[in-house]
C-alpha positions in Angstrom: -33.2 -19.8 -0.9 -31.2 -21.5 1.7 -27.8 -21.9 0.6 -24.7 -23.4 2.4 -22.1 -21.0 3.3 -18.7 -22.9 2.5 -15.5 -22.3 3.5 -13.9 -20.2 0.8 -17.3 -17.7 0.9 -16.1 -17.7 4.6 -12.9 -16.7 3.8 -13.3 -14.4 1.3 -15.2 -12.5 3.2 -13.0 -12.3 6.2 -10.2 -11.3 4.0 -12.3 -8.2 3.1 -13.2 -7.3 6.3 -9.9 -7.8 7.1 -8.3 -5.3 4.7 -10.7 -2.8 5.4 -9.4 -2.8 9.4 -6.5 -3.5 8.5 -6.4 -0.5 5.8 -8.2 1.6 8.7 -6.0 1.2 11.5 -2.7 1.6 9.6 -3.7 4.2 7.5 -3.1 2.8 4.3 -5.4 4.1 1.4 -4.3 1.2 -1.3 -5.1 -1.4 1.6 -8.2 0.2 2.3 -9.2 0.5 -1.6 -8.8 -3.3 -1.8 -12.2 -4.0 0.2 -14.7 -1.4 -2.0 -15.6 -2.9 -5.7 -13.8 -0.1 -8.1 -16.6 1.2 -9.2 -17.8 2.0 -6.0 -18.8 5.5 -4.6 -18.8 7.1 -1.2 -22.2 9.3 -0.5 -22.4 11.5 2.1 -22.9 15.3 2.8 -20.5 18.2 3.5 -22.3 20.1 6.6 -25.2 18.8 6.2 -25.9 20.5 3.4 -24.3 20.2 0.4 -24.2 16.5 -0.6 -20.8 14.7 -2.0 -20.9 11.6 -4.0 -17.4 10.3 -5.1 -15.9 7.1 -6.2 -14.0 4.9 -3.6 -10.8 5.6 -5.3 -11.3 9.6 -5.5 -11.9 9.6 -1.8 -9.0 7.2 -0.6 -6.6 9.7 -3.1 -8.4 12.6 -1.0 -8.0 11.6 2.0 -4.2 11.0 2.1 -3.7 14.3 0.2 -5.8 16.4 2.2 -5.4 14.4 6.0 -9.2 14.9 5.5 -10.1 12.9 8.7 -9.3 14.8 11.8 -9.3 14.5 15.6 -13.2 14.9 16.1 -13.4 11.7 14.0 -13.2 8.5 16.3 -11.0 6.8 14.0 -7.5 6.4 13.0 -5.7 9.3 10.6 -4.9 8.3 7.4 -1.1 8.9 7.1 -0.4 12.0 4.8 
C-alpha cells in the first residue's frame, strides 16, 4: 500500500491546514468551517460530565454568537 504522495495531495493538504490556522488566529468562523467536511461534528463534554456532540457548522455559529472561547483557553478569541 505504498503510494506516492504528489504534489497537488501536497497542496491540498497544506491549504487545509492552512485555513484552519489561518481561520484560528483571525477568528474567522467561515474560514475555519472551510477545513472540517460539512458533515462533520465536534465531540466533546461540558464539565466533564455531560457530553456535547454537534456539527462543525453548529459550533463555528456558536462560537461567534456566544464568544464561547475564553481567556483560560490558550487560543485566540473568536471575534463576536
Amino acid at each position: 500500500m505504498s503510494q506516492r504522495t504528489n504534489e497537488a495531495d501536497i497542496a491540498a493538504v497544506t491549504e487545509v491546514v492552512r485555513a484552519y490556522y489561518d481561520g484560528m488566529i483571525d477568528g474567522d468562523a467561515a474560514k475555519l468551517g472551510t477545513a472540517f467536511h460539512p458533515r462533520a461534528s465536534i465531540v466533546g463534554n461540558e464539565g466533564g460530565t455531560k457530553p456535547v456532540i454537534e456539527t462543525v457548522p453548529v459550533a463555528l455559529r456558536a462560537a461567534t454568537t456566544r464568544c464561547l472561547i475564553g481567556p483560560d483557553i490558550d487560543i485566540p478569541p473568536v471575534k463576536c
